[in-house]
C-alpha positions in Angstrom: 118.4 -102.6 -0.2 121.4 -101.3 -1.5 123.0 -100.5 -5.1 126.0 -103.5 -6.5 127.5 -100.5 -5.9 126.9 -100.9 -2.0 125.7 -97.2 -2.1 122.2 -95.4 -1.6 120.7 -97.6 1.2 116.7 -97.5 0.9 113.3 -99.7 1.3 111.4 -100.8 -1.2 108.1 -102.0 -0.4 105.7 -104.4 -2.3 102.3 -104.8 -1.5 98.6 -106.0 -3.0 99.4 -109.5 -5.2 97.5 -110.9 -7.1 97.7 -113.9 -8.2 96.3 -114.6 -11.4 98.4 -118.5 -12.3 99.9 -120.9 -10.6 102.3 -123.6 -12.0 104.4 -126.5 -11.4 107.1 -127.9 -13.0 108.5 -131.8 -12.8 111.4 -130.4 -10.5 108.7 -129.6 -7.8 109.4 -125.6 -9.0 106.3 -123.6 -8.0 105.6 -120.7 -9.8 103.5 -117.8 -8.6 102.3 -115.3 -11.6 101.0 -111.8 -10.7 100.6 -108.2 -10.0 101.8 -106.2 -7.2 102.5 -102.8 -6.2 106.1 -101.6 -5.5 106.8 -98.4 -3.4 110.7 -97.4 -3.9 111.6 -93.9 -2.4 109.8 -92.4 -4.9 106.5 -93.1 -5.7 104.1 -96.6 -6.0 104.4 -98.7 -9.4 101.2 -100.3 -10.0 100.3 -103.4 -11.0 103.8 -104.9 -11.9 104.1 -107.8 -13.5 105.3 -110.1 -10.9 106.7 -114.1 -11.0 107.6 -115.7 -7.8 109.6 -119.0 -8.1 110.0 -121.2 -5.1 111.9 -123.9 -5.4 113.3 -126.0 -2.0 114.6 -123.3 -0.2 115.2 -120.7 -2.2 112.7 -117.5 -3.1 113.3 -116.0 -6.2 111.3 -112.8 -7.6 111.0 -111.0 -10.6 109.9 -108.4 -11.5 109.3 -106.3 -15.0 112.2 -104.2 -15.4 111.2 -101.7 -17.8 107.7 -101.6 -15.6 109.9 -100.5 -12.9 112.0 -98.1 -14.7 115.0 -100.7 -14.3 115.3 -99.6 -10.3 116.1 -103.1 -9.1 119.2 -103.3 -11.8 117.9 -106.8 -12.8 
C-alpha cells in the first residue's frame, strides 16, 4: 500500500470477519456486511465495520473511516 502521494510504502493486514448480513441487489451486487480486524504498522483495529461489495469482477471494500483513524484516506 502506498499513500495518493506514492510515499510511505507499508502492509496492512485484515483478518477475523465476521459476517453478520448478506444482501443482494437486482444488479446481481452481493454485499457482504461485517467486522474485521485491521493491522496497519501500528497497532490492530478491532472489530471494524466492514462492507464488501462484489459485483462481476470487481471487489470493492469499505471500511469505517473514522474507526480507522482515516488511515486508508477513503
Amino acid at each position: 500500500m502506498f499513500k495518493p502521494n506514492g510515499c510511505a510504502r507499508h502492509k496492512n493486514e485484515v483478518s477475523n470477519f465476521d459476517l453478520t448480513e448478506i444482501s443482494i441487489d437486482k444488479a446481481d451486487v452481493t454485499n457482504f456486511n461485517g467486522t474485521l480486524t485491521i493491522t496497519p504498522r501500528d497497532s490492530p483495529i478491532i472489530d471494524s465495520v466492514t462492507v464488501i461489495v462484489f459485483s462481476n469482477e470487481i471487489v470493492d471494500v469499505y471500511f469505517d473511516p473514522e474507526r480507522i483513524g482515516n488511515h486508508f484516506e477513503n
